[in-house]
N, C-alpha and C positions, 0 to 999 in steps of 0.2 A: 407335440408342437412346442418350441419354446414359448412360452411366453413372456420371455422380456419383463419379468415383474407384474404384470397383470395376475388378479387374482384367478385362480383358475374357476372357481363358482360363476364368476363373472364372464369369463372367458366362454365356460359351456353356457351360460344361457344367452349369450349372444347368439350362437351358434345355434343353439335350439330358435331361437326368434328369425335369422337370415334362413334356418334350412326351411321351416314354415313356408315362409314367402317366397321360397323358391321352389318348394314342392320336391326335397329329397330330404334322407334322412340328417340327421345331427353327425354320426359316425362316417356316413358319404362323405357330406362337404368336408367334416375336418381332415379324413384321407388325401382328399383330392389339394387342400388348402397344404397341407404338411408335402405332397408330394410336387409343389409350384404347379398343380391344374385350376385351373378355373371354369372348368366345363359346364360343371352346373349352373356357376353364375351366369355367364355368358351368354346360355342358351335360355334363361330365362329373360333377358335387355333387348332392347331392340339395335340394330346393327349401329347405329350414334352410339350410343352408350357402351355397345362391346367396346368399340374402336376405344374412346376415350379410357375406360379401363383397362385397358391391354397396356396402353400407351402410359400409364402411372403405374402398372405393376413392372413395366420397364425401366422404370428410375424411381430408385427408393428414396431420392433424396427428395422428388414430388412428393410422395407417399405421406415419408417424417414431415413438410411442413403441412401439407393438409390436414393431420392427425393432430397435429398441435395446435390448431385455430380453434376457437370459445367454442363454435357451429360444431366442429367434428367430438369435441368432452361433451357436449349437452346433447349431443343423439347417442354418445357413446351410454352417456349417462341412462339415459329414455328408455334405450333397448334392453337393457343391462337393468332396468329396474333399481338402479340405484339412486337415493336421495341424499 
């Protein structure tokens, strides 16, 4: 997966933290994330929340400013165990 400058320590325990709460492995989701699926996420949301997330992974420019709001770095931070 590129990661665009994110550190990758950082990067897997994201990933470790969303596969938990989705109930598949770390190695899964990043396949599926590196290969454009979102299967696992998907099928974990309820059909509101599929929808709206389909619908931002189809414009990356939604994506970039969601990512860069205080709200999206402070859970980024949260999850990531970073202080």
């Amino acid at each position: 997966m590129n990661n665009n400058g994110i550190d990758p320590k950082k990067l897997s325990g994201l990933l470790n933290v969303v596969s938990k709460k989705l109930g598949v492995s770390p190695d899964k989701l990043r396949s599926e994330l590196e290969a454009g699926k979102f299967d696992s996420a998907l099928s974990a949301m309820n059909r509101n929340d599929a929808a709206k997330f389909q619908q931002a992974v189809n414009n990356p420019k939604m994506v970039e400013r969601m990512m860069s709001t205080p709200q999206a770095k402070a859970l980024y931070k949260k999850l990531s165990g970073e202080k």
